[in-house]
C-alpha positions in Angstrom: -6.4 -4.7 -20.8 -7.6 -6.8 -17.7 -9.8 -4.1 -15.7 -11.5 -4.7 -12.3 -14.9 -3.1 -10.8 -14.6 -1.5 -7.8 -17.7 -2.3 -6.2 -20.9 0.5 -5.9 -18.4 2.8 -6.8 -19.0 1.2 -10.5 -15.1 2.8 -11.1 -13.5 0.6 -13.7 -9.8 0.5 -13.2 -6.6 -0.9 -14.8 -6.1 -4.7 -12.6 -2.3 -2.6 -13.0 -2.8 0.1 -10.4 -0.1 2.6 -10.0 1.1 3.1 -6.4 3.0 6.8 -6.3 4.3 6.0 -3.0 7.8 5.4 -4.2 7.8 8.8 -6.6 8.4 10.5 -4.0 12.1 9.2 -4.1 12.8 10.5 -7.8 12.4 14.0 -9.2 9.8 15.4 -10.6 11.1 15.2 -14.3 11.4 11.1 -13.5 8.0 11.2 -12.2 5.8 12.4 -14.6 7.8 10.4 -17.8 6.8 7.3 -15.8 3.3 8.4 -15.0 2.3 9.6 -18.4 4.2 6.4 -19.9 1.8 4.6 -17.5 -1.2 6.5 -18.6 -0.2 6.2 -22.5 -0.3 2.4 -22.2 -3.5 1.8 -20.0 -2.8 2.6 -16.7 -5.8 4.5 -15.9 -5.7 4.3 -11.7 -2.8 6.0 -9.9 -2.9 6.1 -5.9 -1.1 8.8 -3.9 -1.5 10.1 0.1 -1.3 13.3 1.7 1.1 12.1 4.0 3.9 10.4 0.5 5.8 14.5 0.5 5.5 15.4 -2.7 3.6 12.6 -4.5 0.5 14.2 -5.1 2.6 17.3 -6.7 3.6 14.7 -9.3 0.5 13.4 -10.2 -1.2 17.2 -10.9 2.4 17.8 -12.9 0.9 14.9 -14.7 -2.1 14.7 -15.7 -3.8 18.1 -14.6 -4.6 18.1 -18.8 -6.3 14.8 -18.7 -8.1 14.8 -15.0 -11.4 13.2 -16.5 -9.5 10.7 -18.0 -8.0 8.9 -14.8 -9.0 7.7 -11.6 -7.5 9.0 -8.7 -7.7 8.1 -4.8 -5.7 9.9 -2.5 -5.6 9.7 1.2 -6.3 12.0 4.7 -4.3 11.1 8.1 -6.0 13.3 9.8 -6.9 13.1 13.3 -9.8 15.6 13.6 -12.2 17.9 11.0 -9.9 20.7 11.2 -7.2 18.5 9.9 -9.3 16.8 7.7 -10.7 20.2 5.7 -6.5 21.4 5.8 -5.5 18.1 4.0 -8.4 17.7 1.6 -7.5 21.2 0.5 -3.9 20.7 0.2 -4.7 17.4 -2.1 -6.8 19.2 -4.3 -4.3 22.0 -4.8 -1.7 19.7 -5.3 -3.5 17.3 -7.9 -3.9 20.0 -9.7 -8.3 19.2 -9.6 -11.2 20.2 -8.3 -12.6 16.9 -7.2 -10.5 13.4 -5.8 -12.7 10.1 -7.2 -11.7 8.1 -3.6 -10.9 10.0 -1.0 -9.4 7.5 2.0 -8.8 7.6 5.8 -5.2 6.8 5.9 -4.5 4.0 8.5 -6.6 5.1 11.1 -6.2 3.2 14.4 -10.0 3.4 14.8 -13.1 2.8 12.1 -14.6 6.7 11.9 -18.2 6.9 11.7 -20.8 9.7 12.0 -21.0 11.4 15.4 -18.0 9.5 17.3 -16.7 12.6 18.1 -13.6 13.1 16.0 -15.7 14.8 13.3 -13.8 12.7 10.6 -17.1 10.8 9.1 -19.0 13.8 9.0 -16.5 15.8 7.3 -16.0 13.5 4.4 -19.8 13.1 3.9 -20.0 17.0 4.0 -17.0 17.0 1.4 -18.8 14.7 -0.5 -21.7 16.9 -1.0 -19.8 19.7 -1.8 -18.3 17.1 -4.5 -14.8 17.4 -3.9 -14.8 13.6 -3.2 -16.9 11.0 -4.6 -16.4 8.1 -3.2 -15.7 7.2 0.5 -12.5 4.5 1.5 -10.4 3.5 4.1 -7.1 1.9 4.1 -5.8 -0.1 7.4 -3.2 -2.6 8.2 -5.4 -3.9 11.0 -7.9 -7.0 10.7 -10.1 -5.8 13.5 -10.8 -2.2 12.2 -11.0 -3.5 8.5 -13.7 -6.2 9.5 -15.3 -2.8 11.6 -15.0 -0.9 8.4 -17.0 -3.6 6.2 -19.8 -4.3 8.8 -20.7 -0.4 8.9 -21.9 0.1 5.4 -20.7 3.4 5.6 -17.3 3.3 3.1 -17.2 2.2 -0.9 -13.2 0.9 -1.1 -11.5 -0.8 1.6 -7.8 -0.9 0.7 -5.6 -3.6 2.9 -2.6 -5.4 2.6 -2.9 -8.4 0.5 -0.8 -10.9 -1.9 0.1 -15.0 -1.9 1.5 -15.2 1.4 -2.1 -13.8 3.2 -3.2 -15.9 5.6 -6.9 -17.2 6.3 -8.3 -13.8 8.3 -7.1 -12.0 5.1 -9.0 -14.0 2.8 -12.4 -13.6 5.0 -11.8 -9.5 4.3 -11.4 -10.2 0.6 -14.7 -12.7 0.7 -16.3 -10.1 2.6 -15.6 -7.4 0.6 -16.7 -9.1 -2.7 -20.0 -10.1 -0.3 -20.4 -6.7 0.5 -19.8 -5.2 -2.6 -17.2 -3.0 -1.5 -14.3 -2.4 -3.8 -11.2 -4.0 -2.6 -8.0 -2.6 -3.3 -5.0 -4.3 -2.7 -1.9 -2.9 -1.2 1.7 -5.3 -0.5 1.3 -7.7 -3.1 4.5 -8.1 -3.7 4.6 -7.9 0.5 7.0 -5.3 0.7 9.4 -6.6 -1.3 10.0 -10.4 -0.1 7.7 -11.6 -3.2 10.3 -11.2 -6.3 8.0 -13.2 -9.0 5.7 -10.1 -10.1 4.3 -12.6 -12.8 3.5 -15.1 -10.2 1.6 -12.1 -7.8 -0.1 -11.0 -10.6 -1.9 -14.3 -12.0 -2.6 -14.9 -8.2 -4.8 -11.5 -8.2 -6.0 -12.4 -11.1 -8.0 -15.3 -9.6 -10.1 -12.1 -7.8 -12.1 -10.6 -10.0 -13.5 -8.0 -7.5 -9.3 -7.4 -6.4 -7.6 -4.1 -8.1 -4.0 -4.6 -6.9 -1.8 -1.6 -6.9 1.7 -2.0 -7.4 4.2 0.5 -6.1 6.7 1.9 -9.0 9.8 4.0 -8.7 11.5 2.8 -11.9 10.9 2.2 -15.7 12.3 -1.5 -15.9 8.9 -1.9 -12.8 6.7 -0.5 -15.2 7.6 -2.0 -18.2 7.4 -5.5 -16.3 3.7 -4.7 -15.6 2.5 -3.2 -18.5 4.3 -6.5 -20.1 1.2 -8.3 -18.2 -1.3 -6.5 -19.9 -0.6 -7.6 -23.7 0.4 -11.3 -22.4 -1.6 -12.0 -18.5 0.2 -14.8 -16.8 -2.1 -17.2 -15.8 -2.4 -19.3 -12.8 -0.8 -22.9 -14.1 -0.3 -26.0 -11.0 3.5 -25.2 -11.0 3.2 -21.9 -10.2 0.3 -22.9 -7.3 3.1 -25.3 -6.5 5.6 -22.5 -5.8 3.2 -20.3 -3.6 2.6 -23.1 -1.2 6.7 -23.3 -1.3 7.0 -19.8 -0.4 4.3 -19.8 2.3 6.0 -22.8 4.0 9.3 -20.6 4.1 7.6 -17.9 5.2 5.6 -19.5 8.0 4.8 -17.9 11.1 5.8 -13.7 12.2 7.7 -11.9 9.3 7.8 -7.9 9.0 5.8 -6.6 6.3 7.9 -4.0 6.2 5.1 -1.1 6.5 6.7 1.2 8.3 3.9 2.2 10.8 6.4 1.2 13.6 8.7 4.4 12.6 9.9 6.4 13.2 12.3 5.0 16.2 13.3 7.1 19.0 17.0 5.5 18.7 17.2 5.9 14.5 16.5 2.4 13.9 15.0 1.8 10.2 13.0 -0.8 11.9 10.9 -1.6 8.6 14.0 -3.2 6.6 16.1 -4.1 9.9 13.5 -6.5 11.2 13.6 -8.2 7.9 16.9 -7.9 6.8 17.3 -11.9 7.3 14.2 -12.2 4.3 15.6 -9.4 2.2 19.3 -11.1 2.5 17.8 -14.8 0.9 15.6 -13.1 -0.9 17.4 -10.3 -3.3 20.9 -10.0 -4.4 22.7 -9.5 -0.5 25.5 -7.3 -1.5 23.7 -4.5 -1.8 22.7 -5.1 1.8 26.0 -5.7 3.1 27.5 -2.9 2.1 29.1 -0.2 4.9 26.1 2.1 5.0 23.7 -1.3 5.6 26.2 -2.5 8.4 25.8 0.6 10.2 21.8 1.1 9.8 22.1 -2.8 11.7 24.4 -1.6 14.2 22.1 0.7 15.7 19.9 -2.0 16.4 22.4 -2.1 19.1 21.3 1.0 20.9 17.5 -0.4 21.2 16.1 1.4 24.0 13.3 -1.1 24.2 11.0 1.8 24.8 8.2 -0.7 23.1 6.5 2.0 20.9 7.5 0.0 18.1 5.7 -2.8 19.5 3.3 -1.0 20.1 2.3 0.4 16.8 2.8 -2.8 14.9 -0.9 -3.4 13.5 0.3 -7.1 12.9 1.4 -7.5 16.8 4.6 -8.8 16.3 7.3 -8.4 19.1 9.3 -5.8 17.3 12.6 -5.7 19.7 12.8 -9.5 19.3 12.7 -9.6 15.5 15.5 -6.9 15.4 18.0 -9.0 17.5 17.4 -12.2 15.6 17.9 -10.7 12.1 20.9 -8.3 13.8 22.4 -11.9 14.8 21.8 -13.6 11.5 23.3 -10.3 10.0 26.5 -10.8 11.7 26.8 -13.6 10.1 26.9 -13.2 6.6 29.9 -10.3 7.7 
């Protein structure tokens, strides 16, 4: 099995890392057959939040027998220390262990660091000591915080969205990473859902040997197709180079990742598929999305209040309202 360093954290992980966001939409029987199957054929790196509902309650279902065997990394949104201490607790309970190997600022719209006054930095050093984490990491959909992140020397794992279609500011946070030492894990590489050629993602990551991708998983036929990769790793050939520069030319230019740090919307718009929807209908089989329940999730696009919060929120400054009337447009015609 293909494994990848994570930096000075020295953690060796499965290159197949299990994203538990999308457990959260199965039950808890489902859940733990596909994380112990996962487990049982090398997966040894599952990554959950605080804020996925009842994720973490999966993975302690799980593996609370097997704790030393695994690498886990979890993740805080908190906004102060008070929130931080109430969510760290809550993991740990949860997980079903005394101690979380990466602990993570979820997203934060700022880089925390010692005495800036939210209390956040301090409190994961102190938890640190206390050894309830050890290791320090951030996650953020934002290029300006990430970079912020790196330069400070103060976190271990830097976890950002990253796959095929990343541009040329994405790549310096990868280089800098690897310069850096900092264990980069990758989020999105299948970006959201518009990259359908998991064999084609996964030789790509393979090119990084410093990159621990983590794929998110809700369904057997998922895992099987990546633990596939582990006895046979597709490798990167010129035809399949050839296809990635196809797909970035059709994907040129402002397309919604999908991330869903625009919701929720004040007027019930699932802005996170809606803004894409003209992607996801060339992309993936389109009846699904044409279906009665789809048609009226787009018609609410209708009732836009243009409030801008969703704009607002984007960390990849795209003009939200505009993207939903375009792909509501293109939606009508496929009716």
């Amino acid at each position: 099995m293909q494994k990848v360093i994570l930096g000075k954290t020295k953690l060796e992980v499965s290159r197949n890392g299990f994203g538990a966001l999308p457990i959260q939409r199965i039950s808890k029987r489902e859940a733990v057959y596909l994380l112990q199957k996962a487990f049982y054929n090398g997966i040894n790196y599952f990554d959950t939040a605080r804020w996925y509902t009842d994720s973490e309650e999966k993975l302690g279902a799980a593996f609370s027998y097997i704790r030393d065997k695994i690498i886990i990394s979890t993740k805080t949104g908190a906004q102060d220390a008070e929130g931080f201490w109430k969510d760290l607790d809550t993991s740990l309970k949860m997980l079903q262990t005394d101690y979380i190997d990466i602990y993570q600022f979820h997203n934060p719209a700022f880089c925390p660091k010692p005495g800036d006054g939210s209390g956040l930095y301090d409190a994961m050093e102190e938890a640190k000591k206390q050894g309830k984490i050890r290791h320090i990491g951030i996650t953020n959909h934002r290029l300006a915080v990430a970079k912020e992140a790196i330069g400070s020397d103060l976190y271990e794992t830097l976890q950002f969205p990253f796959s095929y279609l990343a541009g040329e500011p994405d790549m310096e946070i990868v280089n800098l990473c690897k310069e850096k030492e900092i264990g980069f894990i990758a989020m999105k590489a299948l970006s959201g859902g518009l990259i359908t050629n998991s064999a084609l993602a996964y030789a790509y990551m393979a090119q990084f040997d410093h990159v621990a991708p983590i794929w998110g998983i809700q369904r057997e036929n998922e895992l099987d197709e990546f633990l596939s990769y582990q006895e046979n790793p597709p490798v990167l050939t010129a035809r399949m180079e050839a296809e990635i520069q196809k797909e970035k030319t059709e994907l040129a230019g402002d397309f919604c990742r999908g991330c869903g740090y625009c919701m929720p919307c004040p007027a019930g718009i699932e802005i996170n598929n809606c803004a894409r929807m003209s992607l996801l209908l060339r992309r993936a089989p389109k009846e699904g999305y044409l279906s009665a329940e789809w048609q009226e999730k787009m018609k609410k696009i209708e009732g836009c209040l243009h409030c801008g919060k969703c704009k607002g929120k984007c960390p990849y400054g795209l003009d939200t309202p505009s993207l939903l009337e375009k792909n509501y447009e293109d939606y009508k015609t496929f009716l």
